[in-house]
MIFIVEX-165977 format. One record per residue: x, y, z of N, C-alpha, C, O in turn; residue in three letters; residue number from 1. Coordinates in nm, 2 decimals. Layout:
N
X / Y / Z / X / Y / Z / X / Y / Z / X / Y / Z / Ala / NUM .
...
This chain:
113
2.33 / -1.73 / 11.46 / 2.40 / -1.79 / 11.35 / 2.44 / -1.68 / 11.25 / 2.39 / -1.57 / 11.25 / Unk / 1 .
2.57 / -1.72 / 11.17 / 2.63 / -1.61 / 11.11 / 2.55 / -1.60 / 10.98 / 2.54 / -1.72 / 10.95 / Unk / 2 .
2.53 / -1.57 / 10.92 / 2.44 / -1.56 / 10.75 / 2.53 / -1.53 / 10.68 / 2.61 / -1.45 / 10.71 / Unk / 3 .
2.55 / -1.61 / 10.55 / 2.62 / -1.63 / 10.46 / 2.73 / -1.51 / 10.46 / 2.84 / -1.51 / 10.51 / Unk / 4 .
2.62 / -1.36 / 10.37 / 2.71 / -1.25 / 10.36 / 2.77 / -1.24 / 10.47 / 2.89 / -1.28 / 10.46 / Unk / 5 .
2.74 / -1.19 / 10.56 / 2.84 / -1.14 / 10.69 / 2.91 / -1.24 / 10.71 / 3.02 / -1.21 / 10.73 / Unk / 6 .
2.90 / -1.36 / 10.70 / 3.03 / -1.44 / 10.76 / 3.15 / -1.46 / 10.60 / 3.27 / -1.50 / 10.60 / Unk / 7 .
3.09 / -1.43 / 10.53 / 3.20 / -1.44 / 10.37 / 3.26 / -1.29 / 10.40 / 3.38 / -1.28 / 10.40 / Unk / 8 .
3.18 / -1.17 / 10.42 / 3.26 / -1.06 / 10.45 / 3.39 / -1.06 / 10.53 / 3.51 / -1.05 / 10.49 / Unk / 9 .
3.31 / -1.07 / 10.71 / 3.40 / -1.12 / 10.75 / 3.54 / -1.18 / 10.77 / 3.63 / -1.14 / 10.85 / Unk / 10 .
3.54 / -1.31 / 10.67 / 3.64 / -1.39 / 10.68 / 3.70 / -1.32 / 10.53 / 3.81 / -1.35 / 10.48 / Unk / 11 .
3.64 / -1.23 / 10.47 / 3.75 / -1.16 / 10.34 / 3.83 / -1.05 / 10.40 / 3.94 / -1.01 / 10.37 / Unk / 12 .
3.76 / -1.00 / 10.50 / 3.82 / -0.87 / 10.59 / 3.93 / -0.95 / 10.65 / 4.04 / -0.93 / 10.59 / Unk / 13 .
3.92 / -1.03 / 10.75 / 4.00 / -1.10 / 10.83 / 4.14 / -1.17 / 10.72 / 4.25 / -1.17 / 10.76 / Unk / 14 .
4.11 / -1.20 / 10.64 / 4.22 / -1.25 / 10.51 / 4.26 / -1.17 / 10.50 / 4.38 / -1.19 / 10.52 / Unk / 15 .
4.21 / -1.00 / 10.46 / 4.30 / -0.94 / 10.42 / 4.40 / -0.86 / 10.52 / 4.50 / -0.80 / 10.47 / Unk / 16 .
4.37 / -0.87 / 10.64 / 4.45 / -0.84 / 10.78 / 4.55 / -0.92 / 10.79 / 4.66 / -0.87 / 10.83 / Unk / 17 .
4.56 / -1.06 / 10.77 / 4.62 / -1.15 / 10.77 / 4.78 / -1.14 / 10.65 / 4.91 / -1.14 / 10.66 / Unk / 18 .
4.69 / -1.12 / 10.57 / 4.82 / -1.09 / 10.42 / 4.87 / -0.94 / 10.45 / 4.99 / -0.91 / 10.43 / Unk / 19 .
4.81 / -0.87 / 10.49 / 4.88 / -0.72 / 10.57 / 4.96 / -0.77 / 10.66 / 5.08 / -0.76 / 10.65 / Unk / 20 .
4.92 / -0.82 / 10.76 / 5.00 / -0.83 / 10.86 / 5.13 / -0.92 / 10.88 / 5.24 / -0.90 / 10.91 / Unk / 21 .
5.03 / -1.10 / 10.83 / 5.17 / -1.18 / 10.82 / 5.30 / -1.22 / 10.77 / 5.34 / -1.16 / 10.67 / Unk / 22 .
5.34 / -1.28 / 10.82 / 5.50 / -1.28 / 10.80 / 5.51 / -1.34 / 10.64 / 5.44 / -1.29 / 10.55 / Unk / 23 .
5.59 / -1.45 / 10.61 / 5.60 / -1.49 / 10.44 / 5.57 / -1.60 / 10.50 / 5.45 / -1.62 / 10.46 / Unk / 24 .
5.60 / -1.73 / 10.59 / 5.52 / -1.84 / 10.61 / 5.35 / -1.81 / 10.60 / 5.28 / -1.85 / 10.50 / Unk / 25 .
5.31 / -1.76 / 10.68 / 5.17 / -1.72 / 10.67 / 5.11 / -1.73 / 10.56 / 5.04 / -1.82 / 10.52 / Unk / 26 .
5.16 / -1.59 / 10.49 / 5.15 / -1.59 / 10.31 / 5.14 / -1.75 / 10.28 / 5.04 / -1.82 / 10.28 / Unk / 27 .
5.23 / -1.77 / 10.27 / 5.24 / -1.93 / 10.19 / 5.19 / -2.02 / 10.21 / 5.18 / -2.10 / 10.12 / Unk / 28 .
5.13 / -2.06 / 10.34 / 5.03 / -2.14 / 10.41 / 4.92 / -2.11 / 10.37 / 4.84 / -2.20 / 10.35 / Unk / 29 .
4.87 / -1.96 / 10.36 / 4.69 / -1.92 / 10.29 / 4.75 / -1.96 / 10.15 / 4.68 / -2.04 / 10.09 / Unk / 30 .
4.85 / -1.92 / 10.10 / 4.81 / -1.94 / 9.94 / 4.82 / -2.10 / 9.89 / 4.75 / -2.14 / 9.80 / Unk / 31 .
4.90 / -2.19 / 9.95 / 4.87 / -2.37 / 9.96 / 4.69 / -2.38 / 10.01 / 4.61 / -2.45 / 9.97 / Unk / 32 .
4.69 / -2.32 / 10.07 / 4.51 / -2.35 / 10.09 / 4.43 / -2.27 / 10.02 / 4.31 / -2.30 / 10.02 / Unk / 33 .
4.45 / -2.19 / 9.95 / 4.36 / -2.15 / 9.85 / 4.39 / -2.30 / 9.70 / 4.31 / -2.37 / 9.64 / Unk / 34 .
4.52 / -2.28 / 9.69 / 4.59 / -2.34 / 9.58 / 4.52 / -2.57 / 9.58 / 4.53 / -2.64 / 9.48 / Unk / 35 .
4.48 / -2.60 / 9.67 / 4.49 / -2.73 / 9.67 / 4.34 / -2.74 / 9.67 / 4.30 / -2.85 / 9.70 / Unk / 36 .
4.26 / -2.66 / 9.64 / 4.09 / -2.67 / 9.64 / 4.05 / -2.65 / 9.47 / 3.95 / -2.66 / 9.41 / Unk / 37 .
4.18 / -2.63 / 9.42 / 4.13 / -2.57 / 9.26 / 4.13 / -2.73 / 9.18 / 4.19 / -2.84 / 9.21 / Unk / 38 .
4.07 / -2.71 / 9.07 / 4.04 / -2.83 / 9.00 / 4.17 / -2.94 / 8.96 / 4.28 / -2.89 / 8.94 / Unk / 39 .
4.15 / -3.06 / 8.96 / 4.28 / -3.16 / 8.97 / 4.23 / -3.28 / 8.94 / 4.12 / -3.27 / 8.89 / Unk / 40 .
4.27 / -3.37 / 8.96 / 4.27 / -3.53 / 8.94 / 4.09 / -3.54 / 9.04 / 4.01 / -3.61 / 8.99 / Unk / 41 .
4.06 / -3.46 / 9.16 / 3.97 / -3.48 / 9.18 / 3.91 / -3.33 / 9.19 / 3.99 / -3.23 / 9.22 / Unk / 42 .
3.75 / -3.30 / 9.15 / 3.66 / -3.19 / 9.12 / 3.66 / -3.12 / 9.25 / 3.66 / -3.16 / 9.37 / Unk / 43 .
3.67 / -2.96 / 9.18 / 3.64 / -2.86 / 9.34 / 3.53 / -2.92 / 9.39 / 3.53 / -2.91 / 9.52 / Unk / 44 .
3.43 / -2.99 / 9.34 / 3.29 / -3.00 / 9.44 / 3.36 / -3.11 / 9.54 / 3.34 / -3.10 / 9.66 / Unk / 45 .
3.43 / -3.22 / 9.47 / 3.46 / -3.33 / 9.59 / 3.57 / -3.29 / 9.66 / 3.58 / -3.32 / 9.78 / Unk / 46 .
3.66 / -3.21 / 9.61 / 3.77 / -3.10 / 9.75 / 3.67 / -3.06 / 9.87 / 3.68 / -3.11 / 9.98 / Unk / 47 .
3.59 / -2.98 / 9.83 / 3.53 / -2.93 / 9.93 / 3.46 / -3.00 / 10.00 / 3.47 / -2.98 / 10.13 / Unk / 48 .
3.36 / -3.11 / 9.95 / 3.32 / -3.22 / 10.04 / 3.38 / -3.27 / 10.13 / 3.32 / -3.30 / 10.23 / Unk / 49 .
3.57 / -3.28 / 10.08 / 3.68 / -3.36 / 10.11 / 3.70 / -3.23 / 10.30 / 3.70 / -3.27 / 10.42 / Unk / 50 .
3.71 / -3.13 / 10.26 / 3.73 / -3.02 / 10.34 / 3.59 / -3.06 / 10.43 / 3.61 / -3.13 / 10.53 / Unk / 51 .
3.48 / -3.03 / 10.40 / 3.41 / -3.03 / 10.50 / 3.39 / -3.16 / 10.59 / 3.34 / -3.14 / 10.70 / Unk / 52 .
3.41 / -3.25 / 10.57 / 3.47 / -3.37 / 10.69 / 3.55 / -3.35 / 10.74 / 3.55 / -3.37 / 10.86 / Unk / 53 .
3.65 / -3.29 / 10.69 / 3.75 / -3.31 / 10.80 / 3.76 / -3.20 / 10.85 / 3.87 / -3.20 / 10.92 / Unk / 54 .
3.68 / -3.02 / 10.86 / 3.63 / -2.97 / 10.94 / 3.53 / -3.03 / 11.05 / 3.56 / -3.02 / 11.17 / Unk / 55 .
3.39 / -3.08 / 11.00 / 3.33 / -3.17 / 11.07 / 3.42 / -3.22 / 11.17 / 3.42 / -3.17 / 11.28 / Unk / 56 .
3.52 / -3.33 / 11.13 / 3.58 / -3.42 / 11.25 / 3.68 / -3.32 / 11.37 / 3.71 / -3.36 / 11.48 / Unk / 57 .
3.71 / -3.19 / 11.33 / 3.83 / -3.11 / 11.37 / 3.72 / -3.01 / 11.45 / 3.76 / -2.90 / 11.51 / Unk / 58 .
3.59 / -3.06 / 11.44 / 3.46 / -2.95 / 11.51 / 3.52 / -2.78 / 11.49 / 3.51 / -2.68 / 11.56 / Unk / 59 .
3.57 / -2.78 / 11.36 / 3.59 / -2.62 / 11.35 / 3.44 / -2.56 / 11.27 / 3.42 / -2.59 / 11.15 / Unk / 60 .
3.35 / -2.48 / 11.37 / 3.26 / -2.47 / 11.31 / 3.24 / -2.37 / 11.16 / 3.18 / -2.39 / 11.05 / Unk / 61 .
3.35 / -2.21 / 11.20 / 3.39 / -2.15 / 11.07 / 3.42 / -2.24 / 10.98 / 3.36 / -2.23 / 10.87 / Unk / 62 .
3.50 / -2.34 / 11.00 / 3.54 / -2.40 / 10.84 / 3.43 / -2.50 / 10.82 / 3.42 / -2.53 / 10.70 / Unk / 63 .
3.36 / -2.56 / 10.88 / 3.22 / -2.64 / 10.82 / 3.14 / -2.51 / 10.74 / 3.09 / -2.54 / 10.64 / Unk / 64 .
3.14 / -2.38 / 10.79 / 3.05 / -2.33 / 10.72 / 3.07 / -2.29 / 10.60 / 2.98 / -2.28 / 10.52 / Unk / 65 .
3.23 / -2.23 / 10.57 / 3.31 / -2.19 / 10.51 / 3.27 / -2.31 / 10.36 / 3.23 / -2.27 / 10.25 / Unk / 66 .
3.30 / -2.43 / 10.41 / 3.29 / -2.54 / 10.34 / 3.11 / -2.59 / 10.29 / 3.05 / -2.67 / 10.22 / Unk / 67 .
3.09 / -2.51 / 10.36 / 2.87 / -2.57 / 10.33 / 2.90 / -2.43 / 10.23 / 2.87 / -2.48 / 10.12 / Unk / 68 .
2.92 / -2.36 / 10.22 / 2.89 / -2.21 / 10.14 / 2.94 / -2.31 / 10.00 / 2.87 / -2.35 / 9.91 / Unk / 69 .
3.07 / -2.33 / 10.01 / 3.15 / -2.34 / 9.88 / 3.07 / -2.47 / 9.83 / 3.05 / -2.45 / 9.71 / Unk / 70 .
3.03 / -2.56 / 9.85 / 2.97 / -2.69 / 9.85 / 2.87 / -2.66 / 9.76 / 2.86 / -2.69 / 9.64 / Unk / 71 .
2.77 / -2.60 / 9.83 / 2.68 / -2.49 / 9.75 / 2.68 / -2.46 / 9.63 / 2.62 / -2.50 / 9.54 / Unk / 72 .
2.80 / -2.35 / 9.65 / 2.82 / -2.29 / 9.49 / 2.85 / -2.36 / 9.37 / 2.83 / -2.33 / 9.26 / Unk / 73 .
2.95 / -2.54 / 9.45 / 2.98 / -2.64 / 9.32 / 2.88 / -2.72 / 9.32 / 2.88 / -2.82 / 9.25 / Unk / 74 .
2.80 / -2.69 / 9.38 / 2.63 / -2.78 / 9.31 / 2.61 / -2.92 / 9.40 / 2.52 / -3.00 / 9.37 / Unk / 75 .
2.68 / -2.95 / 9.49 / 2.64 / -3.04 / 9.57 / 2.50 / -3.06 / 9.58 / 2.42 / -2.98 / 9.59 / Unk / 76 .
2.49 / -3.19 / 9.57 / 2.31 / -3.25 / 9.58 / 2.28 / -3.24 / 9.74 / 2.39 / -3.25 / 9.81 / Unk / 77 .
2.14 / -3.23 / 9.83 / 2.14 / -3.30 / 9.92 / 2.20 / -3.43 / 10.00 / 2.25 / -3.46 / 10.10 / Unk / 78 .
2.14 / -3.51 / 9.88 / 2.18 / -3.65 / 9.94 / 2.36 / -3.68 / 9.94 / 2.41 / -3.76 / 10.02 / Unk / 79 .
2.47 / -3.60 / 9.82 / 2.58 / -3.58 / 9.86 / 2.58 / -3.54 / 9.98 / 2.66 / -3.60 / 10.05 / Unk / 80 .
2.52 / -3.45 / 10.03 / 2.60 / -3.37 / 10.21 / 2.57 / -3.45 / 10.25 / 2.65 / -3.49 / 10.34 / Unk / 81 .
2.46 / -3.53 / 10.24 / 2.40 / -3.60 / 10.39 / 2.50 / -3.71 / 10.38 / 2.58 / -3.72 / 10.48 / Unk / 82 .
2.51 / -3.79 / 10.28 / 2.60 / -3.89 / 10.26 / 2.78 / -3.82 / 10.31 / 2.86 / -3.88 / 10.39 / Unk / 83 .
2.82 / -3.69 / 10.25 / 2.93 / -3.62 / 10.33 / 2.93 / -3.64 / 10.50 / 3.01 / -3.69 / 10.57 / Unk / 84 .
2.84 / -3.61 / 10.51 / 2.79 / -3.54 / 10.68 / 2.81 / -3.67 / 10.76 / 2.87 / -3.68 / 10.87 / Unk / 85 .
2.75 / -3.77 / 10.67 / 2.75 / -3.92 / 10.77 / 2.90 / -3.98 / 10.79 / 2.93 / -4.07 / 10.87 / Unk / 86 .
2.98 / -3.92 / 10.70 / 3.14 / -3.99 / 10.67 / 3.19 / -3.92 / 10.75 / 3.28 / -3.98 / 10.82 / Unk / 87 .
3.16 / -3.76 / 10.80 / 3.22 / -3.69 / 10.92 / 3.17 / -3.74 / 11.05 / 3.24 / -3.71 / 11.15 / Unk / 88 .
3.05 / -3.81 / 11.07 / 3.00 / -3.87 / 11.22 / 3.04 / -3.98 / 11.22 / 3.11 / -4.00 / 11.32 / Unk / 89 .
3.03 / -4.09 / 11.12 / 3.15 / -4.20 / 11.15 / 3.29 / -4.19 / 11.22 / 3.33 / -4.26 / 11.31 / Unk / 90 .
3.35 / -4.10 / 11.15 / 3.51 / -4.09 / 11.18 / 3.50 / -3.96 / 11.27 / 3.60 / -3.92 / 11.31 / Unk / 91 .
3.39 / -3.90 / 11.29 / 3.43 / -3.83 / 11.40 / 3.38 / -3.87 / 11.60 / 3.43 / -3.84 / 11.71 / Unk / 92 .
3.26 / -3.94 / 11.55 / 3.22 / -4.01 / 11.65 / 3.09 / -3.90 / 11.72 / 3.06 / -3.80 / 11.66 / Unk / 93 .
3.05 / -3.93 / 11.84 / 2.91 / -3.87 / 11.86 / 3.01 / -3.70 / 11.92 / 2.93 / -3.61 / 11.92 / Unk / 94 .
3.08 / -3.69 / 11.95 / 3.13 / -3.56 / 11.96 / 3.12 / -3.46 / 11.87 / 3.14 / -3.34 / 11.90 / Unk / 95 .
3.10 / -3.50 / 11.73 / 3.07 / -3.43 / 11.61 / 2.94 / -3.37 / 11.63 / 2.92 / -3.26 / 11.60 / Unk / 96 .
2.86 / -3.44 / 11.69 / 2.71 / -3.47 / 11.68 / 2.64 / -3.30 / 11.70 / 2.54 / -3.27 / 11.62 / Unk / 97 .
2.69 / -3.22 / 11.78 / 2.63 / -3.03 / 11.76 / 2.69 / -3.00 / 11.69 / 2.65 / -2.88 / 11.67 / Unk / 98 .
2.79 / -3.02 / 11.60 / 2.87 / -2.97 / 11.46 / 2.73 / -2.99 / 11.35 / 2.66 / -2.93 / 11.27 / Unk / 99 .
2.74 / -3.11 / 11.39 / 2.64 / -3.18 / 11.25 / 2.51 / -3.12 / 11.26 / 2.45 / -3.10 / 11.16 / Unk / 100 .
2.46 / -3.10 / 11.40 / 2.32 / -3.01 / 11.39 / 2.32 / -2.88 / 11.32 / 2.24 / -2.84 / 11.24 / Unk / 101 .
2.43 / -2.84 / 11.37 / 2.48 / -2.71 / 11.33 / 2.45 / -2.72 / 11.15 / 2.36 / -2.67 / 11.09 / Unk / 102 .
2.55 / -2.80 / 11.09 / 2.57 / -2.80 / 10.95 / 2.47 / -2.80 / 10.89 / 2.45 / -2.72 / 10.80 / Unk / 103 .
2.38 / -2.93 / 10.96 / 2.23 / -3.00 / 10.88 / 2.17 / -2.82 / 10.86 / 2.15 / -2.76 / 10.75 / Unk / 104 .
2.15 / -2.77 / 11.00 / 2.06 / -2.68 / 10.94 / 2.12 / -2.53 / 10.85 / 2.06 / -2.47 / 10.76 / Unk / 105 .
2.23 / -2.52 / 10.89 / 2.27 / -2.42 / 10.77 / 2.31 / -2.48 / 10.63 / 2.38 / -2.42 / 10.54 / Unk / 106 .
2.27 / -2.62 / 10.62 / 2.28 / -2.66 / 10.51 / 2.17 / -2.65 / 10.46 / 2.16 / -2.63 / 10.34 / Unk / 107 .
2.09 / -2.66 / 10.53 / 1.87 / -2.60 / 10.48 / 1.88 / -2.51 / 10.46 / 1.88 / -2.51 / 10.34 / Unk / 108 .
1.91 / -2.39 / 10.52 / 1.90 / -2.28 / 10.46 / 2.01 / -2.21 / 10.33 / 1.97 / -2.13 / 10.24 / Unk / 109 .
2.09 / -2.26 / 10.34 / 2.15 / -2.27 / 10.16 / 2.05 / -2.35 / 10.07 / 2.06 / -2.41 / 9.97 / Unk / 110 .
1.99 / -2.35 / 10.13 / 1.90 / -2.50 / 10.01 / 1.80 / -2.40 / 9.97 / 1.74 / -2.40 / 9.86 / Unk / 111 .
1.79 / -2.32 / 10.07 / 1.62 / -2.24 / 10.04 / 1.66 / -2.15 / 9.99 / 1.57 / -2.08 / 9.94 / Unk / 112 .
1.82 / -2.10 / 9.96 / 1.86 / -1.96 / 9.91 / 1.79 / -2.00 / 9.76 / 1.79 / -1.91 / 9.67 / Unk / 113 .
């Protein structure tokens, strides 16, 4: 499993390869996805919840974790993820089901940070 630092390093290295290398769509596609998580009609904490289901349902496991880090930082309760987590096994069905192991426990260990 990736540990917070190294996988936040990683994916800032990997961004910045990205804005080096990509074309101007590229550009503009990371900066709409940085841009639509910031505060609005609904709170970064429920964006990201909003993000992490439907990573969950899309079994991208980087962006579930991407999404457990930031969840984190906007103060998500337990019983919020769990209640998040269960809206991603509904709609995503038992195929989710090693996503969600996956999540549950690196969501324990942000708990214990």
């Amino acid at each position: 499993m990736i540990e917070k630092e190294s996988f936040e390093e990683k994916r800032e290295r990997l961004n910045e390869l990205v804005m080096e290398k990509g074309n101007l769509q590229m550009k503009r596609f990371f900066n709409l996805d940085m841009q639509v998580y910031e505060e609005g009609a609904l709170s970064k904490k429920n964006k990201e919840l909003l993000g992490l289901v439907a990573s969950l349902v899309l079994k991208c496991d980087d962006c579930v974790e991407y999404h457990l880090n930031r969840c984190s930082e906007e103060g998500v309760s337990d019983e919020e993820m769990m209640e998040a987590l269960s809206i991603g096994l509904v709609v995503g069905g038992s195929i989710t089901i090693p996503h969600l192991r996956e999540a549950v426990e690196k969501w324990t260990k942000l708990e214990e940070e």
